[in-house]
N, CA, C and O atoms as CSV, one atom per row, in Angstrom:
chain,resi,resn,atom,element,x,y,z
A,1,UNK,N,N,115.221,60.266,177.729
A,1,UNK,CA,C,115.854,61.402,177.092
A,1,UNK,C,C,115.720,62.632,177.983
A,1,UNK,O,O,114.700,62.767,178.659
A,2,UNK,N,N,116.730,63.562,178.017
A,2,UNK,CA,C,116.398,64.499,178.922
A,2,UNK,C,C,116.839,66.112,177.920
A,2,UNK,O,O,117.790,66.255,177.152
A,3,UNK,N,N,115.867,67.035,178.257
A,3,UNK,CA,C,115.906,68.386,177.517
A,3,UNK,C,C,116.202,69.513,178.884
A,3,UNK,O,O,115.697,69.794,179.971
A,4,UNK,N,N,117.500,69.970,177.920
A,4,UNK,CA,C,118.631,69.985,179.044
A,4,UNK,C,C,118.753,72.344,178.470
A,4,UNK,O,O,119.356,72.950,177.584
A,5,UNK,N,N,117.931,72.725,179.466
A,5,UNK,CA,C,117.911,74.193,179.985
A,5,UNK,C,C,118.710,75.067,179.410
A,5,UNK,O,O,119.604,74.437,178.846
A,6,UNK,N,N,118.839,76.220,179.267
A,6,UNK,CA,C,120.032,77.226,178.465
A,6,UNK,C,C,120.903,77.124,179.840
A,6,UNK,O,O,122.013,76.658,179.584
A,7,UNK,N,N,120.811,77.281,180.572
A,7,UNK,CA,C,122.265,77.491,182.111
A,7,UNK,C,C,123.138,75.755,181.817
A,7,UNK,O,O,124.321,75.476,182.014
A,8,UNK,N,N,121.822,74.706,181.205
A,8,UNK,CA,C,123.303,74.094,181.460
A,8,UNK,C,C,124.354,73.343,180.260
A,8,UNK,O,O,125.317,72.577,180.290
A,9,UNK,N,N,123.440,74.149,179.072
A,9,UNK,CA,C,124.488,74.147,177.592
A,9,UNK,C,C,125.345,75.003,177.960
A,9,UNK,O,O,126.496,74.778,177.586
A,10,UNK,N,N,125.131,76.101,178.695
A,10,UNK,CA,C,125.905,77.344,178.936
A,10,UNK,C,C,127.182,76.675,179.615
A,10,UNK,O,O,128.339,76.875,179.244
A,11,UNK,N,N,126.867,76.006,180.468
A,11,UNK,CA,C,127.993,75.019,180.883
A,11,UNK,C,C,129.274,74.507,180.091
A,11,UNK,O,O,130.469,74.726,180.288
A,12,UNK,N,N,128.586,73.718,179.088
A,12,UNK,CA,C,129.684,72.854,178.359
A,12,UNK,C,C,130.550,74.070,177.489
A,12,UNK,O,O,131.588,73.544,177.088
A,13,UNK,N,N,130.491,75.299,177.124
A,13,UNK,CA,C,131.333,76.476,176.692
A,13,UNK,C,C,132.225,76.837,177.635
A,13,UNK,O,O,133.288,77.175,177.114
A,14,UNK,N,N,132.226,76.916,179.037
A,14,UNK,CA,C,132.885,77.584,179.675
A,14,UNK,C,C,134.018,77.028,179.763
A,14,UNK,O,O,134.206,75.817,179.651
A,15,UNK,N,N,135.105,78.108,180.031
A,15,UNK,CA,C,136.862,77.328,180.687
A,15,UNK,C,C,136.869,76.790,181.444
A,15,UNK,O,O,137.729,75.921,181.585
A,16,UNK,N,N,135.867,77.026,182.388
A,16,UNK,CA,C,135.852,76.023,183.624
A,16,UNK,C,C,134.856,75.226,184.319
A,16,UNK,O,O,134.710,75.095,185.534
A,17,UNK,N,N,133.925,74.505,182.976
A,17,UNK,CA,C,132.975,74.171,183.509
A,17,UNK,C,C,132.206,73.912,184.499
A,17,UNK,O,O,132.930,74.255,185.433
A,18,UNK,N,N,130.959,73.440,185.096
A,18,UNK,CA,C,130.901,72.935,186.697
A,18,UNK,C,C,131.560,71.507,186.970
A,18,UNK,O,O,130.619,70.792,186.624
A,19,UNK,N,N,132.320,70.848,187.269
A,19,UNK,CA,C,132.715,69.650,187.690
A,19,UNK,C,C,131.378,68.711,187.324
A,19,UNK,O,O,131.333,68.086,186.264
A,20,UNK,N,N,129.895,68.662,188.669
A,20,UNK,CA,C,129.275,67.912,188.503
A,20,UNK,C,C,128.126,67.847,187.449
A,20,UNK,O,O,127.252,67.009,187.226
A,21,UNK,N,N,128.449,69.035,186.891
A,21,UNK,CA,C,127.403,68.964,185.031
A,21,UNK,C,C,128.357,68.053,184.157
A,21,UNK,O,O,127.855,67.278,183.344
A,22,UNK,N,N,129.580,68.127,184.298
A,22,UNK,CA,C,130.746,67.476,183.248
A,22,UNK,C,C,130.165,66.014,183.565
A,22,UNK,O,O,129.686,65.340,182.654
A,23,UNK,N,N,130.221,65.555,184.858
A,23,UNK,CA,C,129.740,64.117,185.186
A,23,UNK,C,C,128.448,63.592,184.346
A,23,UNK,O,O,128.245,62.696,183.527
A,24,UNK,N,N,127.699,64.585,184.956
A,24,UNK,CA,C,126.006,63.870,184.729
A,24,UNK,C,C,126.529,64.230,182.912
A,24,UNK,O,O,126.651,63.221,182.218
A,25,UNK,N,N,126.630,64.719,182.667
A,25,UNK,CA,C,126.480,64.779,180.889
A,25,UNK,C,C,126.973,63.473,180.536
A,25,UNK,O,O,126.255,62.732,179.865
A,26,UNK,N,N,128.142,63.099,180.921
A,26,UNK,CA,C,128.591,61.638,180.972
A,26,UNK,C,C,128.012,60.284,181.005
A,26,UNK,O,O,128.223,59.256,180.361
A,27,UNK,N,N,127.131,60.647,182.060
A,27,UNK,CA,C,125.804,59.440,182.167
A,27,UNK,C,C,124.254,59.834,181.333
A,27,UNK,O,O,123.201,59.199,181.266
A,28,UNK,N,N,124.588,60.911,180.870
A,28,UNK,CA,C,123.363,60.873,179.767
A,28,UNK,C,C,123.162,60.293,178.565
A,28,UNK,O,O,124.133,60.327,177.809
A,29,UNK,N,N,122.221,59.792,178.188
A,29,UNK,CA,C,122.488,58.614,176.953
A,29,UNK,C,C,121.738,59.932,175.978
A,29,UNK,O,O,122.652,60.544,175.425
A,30,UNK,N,N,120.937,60.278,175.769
A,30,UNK,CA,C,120.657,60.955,174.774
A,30,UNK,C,C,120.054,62.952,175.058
A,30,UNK,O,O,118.960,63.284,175.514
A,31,UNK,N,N,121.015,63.766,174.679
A,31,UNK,CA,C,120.482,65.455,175.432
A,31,UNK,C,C,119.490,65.835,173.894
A,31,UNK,O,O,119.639,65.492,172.721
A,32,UNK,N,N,118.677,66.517,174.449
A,32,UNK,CA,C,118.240,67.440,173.496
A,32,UNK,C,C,117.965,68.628,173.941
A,32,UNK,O,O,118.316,68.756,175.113
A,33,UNK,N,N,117.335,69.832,173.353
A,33,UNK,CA,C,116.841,71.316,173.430
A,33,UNK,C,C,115.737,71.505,172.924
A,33,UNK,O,O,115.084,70.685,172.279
A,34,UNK,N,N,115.429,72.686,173.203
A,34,UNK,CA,C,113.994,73.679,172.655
A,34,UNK,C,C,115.041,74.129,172.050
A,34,UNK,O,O,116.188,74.019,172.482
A,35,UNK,N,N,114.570,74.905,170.546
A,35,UNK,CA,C,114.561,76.096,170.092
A,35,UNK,C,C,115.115,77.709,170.628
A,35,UNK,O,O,115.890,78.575,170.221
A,36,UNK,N,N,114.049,77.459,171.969
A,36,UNK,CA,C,114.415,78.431,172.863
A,36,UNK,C,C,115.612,78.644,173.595
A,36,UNK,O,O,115.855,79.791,173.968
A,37,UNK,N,N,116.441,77.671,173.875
A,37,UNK,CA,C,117.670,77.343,174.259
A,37,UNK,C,C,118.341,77.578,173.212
A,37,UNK,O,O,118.927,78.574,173.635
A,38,UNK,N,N,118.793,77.425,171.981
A,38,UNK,CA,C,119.001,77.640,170.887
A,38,UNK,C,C,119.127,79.338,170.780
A,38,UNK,O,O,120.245,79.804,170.559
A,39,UNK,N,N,117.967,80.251,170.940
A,39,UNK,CA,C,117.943,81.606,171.058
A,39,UNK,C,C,118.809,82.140,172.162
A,39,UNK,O,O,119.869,82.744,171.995
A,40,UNK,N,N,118.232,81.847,173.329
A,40,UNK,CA,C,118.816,82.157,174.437
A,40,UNK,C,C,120.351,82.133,174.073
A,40,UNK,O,O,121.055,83.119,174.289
A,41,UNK,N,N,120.892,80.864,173.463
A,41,UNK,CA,C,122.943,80.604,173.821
A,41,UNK,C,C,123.356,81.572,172.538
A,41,UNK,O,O,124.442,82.139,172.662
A,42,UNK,N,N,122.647,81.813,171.381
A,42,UNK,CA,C,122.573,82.648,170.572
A,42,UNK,C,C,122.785,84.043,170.506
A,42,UNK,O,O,123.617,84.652,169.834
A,43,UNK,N,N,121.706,84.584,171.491
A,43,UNK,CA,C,122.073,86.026,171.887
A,43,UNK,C,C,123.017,86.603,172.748
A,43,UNK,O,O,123.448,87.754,172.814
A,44,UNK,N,N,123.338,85.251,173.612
A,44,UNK,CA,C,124.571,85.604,174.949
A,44,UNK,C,C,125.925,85.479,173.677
A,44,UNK,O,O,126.985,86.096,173.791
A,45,UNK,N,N,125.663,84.751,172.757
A,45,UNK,CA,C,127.081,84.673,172.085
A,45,UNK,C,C,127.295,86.321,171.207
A,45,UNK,O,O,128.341,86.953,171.059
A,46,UNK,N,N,126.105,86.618,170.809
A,46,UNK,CA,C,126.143,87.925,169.975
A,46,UNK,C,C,126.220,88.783,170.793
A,46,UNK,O,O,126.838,89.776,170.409
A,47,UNK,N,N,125.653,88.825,172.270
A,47,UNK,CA,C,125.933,89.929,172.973
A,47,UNK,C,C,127.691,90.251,173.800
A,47,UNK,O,O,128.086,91.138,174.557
A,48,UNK,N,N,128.168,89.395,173.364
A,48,UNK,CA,C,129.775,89.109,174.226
A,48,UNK,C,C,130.312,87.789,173.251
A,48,UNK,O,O,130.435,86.646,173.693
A,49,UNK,N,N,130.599,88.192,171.848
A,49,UNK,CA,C,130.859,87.570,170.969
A,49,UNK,C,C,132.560,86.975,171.983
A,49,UNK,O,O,133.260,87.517,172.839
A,50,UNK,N,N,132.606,85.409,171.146
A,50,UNK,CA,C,134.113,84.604,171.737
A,50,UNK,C,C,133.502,83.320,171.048
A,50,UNK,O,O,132.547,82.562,171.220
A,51,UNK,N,N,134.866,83.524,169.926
A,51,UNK,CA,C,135.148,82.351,168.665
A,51,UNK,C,C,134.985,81.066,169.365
A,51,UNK,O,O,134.335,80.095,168.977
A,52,UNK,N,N,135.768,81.212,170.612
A,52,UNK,CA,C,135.770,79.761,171.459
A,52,UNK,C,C,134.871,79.030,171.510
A,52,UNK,O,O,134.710,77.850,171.198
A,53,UNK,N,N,133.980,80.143,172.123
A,53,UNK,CA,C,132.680,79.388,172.991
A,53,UNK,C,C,131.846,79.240,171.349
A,53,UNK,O,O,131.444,78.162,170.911
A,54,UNK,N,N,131.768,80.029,170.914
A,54,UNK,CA,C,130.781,79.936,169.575
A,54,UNK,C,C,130.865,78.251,168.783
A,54,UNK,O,O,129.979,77.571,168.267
A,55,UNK,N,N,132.733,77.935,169.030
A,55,UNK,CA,C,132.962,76.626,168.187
A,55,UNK,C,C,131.924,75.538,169.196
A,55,UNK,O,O,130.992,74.850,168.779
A,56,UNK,N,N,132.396,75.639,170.542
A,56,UNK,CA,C,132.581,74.544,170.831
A,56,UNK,C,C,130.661,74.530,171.512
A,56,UNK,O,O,130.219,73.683,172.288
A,57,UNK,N,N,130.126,75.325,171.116
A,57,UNK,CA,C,128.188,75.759,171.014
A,57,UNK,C,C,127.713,74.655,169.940
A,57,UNK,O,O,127.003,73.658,170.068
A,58,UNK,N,N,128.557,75.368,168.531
A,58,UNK,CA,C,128.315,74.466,167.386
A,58,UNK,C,C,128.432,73.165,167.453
A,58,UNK,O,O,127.538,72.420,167.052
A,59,UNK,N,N,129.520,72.749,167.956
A,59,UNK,CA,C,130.332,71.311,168.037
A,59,UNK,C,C,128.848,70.726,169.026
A,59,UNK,O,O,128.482,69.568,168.827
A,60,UNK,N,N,128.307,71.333,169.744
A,60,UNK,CA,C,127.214,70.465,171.098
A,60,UNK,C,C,126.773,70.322,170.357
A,60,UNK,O,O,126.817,69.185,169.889
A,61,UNK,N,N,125.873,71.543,169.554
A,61,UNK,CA,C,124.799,71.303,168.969
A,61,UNK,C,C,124.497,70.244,167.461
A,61,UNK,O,O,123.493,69.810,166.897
A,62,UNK,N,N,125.885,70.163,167.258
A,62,UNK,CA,C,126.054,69.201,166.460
A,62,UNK,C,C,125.378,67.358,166.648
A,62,UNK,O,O,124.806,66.534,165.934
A,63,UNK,N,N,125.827,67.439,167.883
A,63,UNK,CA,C,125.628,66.181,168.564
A,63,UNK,C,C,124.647,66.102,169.683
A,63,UNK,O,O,124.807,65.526,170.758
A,64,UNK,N,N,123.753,66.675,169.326
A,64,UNK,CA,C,122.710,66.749,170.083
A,64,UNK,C,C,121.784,65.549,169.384
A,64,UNK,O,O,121.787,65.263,168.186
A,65,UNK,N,N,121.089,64.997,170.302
A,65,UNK,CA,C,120.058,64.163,169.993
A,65,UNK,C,C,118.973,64.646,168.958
A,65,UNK,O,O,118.858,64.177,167.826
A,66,UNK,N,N,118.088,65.783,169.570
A,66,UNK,CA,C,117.594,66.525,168.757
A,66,UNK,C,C,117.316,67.695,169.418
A,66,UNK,O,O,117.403,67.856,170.635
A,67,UNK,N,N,116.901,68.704,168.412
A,67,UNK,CA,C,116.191,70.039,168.719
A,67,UNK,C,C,115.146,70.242,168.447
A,67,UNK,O,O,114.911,70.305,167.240
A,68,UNK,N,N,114.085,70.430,169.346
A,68,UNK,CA,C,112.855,70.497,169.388
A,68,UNK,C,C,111.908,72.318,168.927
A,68,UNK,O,O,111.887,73.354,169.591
A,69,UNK,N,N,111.321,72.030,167.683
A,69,UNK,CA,C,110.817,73.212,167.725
A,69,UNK,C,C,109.491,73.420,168.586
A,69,UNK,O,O,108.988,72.506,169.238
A,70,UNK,N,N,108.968,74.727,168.522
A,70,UNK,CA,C,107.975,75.113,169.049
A,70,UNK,C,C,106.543,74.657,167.961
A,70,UNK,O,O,106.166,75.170,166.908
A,71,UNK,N,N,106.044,73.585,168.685
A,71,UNK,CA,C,104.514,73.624,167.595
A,71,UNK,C,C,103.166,74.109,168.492
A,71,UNK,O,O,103.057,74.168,169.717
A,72,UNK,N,N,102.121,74.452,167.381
A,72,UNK,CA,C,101.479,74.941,168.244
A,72,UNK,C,C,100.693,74.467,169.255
A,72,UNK,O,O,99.955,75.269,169.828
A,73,UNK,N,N,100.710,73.146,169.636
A,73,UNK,CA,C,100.240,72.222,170.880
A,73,UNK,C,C,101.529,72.802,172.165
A,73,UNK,O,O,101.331,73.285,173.280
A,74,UNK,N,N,102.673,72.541,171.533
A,74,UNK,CA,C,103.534,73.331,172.801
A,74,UNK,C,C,103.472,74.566,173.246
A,74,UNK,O,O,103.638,74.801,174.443
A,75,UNK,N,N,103.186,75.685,172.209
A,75,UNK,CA,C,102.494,76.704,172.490
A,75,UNK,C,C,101.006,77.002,173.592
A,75,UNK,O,O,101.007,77.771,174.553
A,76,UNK,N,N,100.133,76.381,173.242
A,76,UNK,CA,C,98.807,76.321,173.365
A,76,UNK,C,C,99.307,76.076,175.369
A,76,UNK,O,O,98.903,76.724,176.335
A,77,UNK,N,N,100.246,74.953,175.322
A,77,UNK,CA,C,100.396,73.808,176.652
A,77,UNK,C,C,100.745,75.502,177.246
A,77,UNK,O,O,100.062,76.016,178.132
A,78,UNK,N,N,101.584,76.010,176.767
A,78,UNK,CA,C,103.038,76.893,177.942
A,78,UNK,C,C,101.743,78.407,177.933
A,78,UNK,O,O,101.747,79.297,178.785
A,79,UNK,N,N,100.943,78.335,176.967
A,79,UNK,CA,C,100.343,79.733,177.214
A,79,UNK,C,C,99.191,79.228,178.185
A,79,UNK,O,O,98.623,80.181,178.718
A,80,UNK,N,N,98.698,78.001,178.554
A,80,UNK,CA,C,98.102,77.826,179.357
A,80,UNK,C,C,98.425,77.380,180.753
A,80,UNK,O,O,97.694,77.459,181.741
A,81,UNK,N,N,99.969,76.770,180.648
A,81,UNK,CA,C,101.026,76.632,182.025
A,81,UNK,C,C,101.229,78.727,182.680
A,81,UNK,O,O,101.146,78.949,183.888
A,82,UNK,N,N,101.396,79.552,181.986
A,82,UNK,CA,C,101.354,80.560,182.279
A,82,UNK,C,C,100.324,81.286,182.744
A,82,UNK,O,O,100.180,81.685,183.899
A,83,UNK,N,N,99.550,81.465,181.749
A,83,UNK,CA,C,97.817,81.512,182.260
A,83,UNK,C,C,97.631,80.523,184.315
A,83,UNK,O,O,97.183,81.180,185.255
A,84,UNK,N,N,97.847,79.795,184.404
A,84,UNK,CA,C,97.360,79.201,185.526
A,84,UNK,C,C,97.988,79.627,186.200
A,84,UNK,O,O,97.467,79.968,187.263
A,85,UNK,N,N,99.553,79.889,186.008
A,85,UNK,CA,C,100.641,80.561,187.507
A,85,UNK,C,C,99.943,82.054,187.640
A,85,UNK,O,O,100.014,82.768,188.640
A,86,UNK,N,N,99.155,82.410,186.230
A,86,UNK,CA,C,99.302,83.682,186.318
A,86,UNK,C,C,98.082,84.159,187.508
A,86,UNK,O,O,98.037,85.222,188.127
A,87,UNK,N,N,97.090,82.934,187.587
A,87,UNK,CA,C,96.262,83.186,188.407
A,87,UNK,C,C,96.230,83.067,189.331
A,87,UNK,O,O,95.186,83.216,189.964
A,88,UNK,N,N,97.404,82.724,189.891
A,88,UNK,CA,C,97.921,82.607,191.286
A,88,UNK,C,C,98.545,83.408,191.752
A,88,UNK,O,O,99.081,83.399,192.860
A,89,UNK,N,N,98.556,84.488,190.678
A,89,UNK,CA,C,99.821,85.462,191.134
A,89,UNK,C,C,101.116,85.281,191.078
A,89,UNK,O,O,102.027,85.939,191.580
A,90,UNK,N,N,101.135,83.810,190.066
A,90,UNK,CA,C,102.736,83.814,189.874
A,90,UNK,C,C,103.148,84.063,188.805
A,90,UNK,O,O,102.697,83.373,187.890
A,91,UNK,N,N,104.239,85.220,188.436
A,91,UNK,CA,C,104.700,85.018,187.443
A,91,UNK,C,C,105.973,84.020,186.943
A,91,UNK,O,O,106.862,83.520,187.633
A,92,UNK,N,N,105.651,83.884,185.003
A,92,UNK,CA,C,106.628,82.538,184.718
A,92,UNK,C,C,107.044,83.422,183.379
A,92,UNK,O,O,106.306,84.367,183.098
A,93,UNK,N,N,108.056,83.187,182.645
A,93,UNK,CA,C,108.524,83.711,181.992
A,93,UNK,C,C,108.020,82.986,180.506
A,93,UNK,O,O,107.625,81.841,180.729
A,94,UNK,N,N,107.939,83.342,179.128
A,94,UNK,CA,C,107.594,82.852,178.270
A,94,UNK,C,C,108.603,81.795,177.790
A,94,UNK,O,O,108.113,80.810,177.239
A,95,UNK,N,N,109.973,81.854,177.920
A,95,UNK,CA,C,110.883,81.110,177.701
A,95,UNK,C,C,110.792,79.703,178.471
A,95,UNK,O,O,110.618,78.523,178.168
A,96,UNK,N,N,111.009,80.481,179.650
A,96,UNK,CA,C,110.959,78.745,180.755
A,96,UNK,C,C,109.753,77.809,180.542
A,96,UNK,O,O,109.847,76.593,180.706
A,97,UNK,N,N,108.220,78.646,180.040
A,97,UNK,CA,C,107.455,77.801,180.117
A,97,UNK,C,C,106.893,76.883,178.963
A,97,UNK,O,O,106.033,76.005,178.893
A,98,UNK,N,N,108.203,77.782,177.666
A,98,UNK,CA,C,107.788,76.852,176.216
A,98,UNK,C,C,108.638,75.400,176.607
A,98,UNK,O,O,108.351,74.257,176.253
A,99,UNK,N,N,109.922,75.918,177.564
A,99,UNK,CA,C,110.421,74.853,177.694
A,99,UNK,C,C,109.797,73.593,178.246
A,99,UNK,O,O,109.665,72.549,177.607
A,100,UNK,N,N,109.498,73.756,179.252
A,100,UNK,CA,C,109.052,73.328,180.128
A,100,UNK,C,C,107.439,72.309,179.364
A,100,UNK,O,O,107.096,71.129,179.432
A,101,UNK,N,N,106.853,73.534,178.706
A,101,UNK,CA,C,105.792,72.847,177.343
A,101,UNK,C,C,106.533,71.684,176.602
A,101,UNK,O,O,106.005,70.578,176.713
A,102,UNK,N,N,107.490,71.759,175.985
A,102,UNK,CA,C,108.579,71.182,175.424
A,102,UNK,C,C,108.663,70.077,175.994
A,102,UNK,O,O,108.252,69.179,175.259
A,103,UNK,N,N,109.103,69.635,177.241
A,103,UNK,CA,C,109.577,68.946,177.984
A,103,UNK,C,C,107.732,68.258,178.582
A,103,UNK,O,O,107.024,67.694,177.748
A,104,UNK,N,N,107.569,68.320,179.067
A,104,UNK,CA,C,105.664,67.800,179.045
A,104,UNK,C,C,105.470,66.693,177.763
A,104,UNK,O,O,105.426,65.465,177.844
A,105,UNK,N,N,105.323,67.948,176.000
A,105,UNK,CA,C,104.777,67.409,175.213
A,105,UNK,C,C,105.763,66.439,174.769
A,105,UNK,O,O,105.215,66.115,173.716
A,106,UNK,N,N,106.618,65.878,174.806
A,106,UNK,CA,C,107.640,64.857,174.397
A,106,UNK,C,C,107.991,63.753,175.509
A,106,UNK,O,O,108.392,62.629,175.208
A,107,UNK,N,N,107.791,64.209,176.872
A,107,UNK,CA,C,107.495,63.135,177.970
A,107,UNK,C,C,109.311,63.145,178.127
A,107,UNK,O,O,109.958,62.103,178.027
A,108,UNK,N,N,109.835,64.253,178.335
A,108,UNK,CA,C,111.262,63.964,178.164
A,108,UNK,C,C,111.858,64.971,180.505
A,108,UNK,O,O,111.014,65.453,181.260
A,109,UNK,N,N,112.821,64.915,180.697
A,109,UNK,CA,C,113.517,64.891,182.011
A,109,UNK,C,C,113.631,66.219,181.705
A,109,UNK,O,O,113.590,66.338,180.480
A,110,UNK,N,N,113.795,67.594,182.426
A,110,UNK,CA,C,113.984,68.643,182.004
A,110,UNK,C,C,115.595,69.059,183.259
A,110,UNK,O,O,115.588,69.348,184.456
A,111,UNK,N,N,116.418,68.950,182.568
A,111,UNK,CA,C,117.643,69.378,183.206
A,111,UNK,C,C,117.975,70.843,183.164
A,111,UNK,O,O,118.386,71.441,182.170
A,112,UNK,N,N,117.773,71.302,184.230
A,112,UNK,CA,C,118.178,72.556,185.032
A,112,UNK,C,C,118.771,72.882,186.518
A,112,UNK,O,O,118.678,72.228,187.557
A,113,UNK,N,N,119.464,74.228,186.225
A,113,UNK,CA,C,119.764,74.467,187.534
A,113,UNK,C,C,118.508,75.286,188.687
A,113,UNK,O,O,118.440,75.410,189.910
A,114,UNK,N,N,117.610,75.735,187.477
A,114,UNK,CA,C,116.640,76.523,188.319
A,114,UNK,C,C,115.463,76.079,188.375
A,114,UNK,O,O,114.406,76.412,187.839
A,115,UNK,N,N,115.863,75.023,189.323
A,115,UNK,CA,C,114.132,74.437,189.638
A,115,UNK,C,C,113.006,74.690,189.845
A,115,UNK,O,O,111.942,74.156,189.534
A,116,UNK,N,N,113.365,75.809,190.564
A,116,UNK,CA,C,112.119,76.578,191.345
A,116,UNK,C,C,111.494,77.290,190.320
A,116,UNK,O,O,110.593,78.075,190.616
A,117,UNK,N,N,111.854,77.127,189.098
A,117,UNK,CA,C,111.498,78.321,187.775
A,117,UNK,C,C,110.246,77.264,187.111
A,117,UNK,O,O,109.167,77.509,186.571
A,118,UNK,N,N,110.940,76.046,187.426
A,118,UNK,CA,C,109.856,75.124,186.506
A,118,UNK,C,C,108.879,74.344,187.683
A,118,UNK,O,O,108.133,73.457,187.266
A,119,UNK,N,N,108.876,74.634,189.009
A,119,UNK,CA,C,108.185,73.588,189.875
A,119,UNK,C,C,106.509,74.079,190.028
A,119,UNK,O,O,106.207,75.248,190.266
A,120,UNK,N,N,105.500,72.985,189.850
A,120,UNK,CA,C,104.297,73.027,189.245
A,120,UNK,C,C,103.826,72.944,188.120
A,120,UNK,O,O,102.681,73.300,187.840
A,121,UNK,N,N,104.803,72.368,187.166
A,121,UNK,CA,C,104.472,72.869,185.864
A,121,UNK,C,C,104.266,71.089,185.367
A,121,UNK,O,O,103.950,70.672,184.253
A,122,UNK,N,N,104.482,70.519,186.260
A,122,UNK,CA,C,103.925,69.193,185.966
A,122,UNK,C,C,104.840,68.188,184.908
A,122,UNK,O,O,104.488,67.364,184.063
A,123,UNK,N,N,106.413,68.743,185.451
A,123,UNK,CA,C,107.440,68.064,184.486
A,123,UNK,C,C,108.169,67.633,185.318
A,123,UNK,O,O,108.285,68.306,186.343
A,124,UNK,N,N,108.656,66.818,185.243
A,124,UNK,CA,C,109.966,65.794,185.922
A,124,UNK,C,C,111.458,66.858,185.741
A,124,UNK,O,O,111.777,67.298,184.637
A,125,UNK,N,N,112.149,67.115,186.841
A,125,UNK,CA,C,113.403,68.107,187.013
A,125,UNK,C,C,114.404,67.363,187.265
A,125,UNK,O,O,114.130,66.366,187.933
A,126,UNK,N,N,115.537,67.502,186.947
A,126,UNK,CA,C,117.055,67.258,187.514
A,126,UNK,C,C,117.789,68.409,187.249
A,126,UNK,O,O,117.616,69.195,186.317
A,127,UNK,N,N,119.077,68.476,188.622
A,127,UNK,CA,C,119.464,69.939,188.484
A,127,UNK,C,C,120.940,69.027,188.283
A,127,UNK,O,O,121.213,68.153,189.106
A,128,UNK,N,N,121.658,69.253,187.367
A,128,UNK,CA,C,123.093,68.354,187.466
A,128,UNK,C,C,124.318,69.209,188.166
A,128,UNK,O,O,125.445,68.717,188.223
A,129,UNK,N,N,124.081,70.286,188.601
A,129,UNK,CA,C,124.300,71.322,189.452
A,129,UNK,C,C,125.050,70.198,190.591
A,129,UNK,O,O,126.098,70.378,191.210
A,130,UNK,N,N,124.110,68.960,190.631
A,130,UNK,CA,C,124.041,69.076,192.053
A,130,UNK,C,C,123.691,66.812,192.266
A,130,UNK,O,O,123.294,65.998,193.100
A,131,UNK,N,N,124.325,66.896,190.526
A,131,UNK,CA,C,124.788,65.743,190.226
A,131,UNK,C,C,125.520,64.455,191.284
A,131,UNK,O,O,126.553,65.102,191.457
A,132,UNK,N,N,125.690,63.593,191.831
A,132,UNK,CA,C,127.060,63.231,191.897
A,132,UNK,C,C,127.444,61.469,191.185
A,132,UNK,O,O,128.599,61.041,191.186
């Protein structure tokens, strides 16, 4: 199963999708989300409201495998995935790293375009960006 990033639901709305996200979605047997992805496609729709994209958001999310909430073991995981970059001097964002928690505590593929956002975090990546 693979838990598939806000950039690349953001995908399946657009007029002109990416070509090689259209593919790999094709060969995916089962997508799911965080919550957080859920917020994220949420606020881009309220911030630059379009009936279009809003239907065809609903229509994914319809047929999504599942949506994963935040519990507090995924919590606990991403405030301590943060905590450790943080001691390196890296910063990680609270979003990427519930995901990314998300994607850990379910043992699931984390599909993104921004790898470099999740690398160290001890999760398996595919960027379908870059699909063929």
């Amino acid at each position: 199963m693979v838990l598939a990033d806000t950039n690349v639901i953001s995908e399946f709305v657009k007029k002109t999708p990416h070509p090689q996200v259209m593919q790999w979605l094709k060969a995916v047997q089962a997508l799911t989300v965080s919550v957080v992805t859920l917020e994220e496609a949420h606020f881009g729709l309220a911030w630059q409201p379009d009936t279009r994209k809003l239907a065809l958001f609903n229509a994914l999310v319809e047929r999504l495998h599942a949506v994963h909430p935040i519990t507090p073991s995924i919590a606990q995981r991403a405030g301590v995935l943060r905590g450790q970059f943080q001691a390196q001097g890296v910063v990680r964002s609270v979003p990427d790293m519930l995901i990314a928690a998300t994607a850990i505590e379910h043992q699931l593929v984390l599909a993104t375009r921004n790898v470099r956002d999740f690398t160290g975090c001890g999760v398996q990546v595919v960027n379908p960006f870059e699909f063929d």
